[in-house]
C-alpha positions in Angstrom: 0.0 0.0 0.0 2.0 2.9 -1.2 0.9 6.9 -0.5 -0.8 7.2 -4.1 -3.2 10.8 -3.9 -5.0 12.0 -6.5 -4.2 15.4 -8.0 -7.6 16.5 -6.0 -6.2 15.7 -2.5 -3.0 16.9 -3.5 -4.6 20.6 -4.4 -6.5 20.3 -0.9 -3.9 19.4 1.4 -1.8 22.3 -0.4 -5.0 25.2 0.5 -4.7 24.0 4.0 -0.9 24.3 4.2 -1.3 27.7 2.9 -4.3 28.9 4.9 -2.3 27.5 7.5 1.0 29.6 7.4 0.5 31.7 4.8 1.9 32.5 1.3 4.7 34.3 2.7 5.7 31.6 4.8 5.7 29.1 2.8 7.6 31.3 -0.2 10.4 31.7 2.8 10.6 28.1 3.6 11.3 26.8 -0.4 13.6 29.4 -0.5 15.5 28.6 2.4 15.0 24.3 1.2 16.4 25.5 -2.6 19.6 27.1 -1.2 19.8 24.0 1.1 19.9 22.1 -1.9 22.1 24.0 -3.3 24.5 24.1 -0.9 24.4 20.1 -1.2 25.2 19.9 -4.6 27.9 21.8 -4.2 29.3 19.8 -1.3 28.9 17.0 -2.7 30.9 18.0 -6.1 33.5 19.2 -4.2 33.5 16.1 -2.0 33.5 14.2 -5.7 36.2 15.9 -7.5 38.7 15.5 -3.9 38.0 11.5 -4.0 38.6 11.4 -7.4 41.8 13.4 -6.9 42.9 10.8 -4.1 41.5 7.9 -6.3 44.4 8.0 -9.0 47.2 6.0 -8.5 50.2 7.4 -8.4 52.0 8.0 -12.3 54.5 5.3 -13.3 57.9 7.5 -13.8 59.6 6.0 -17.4 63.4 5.2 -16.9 64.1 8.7 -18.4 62.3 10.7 -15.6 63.8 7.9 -13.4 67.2 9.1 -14.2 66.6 12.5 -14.3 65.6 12.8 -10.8 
């Protein structure tokens, strides 16, 4: 038994949430969840690109560079 609504419940439950706290509210509260978000994705791309950084084995120097060093 999943949550399945119809689009008719969904539009009522919404008109209660806004009579509830208001349009203002609400308009404050998806702003505040979309620069959550936002801030996520960006964590988490950082936190991508520094484990693919550590995630490279180390370069195999040829003889030349060998010698060189």
């Amino acid at each position: 038994m999943g949550l399945a609504m119809s689009p008719l419940q969904l539009v009522i439950i919404l008109v209660i949430v806004a009579l509830i706290f208001g349009t203002k509210k609400i308009k404050d509260i998806g702003g505040d969840l979309g620069s959550a978000v936002k801030s996520f994705r960006k964590a988490m791309s950082a936190t991508t690109e520094a484990a693919d950084e550590i995630a490279e084995p180390p370069k195999q120097l040829t003889r030349e560079e060998q010698e060189k060093k």
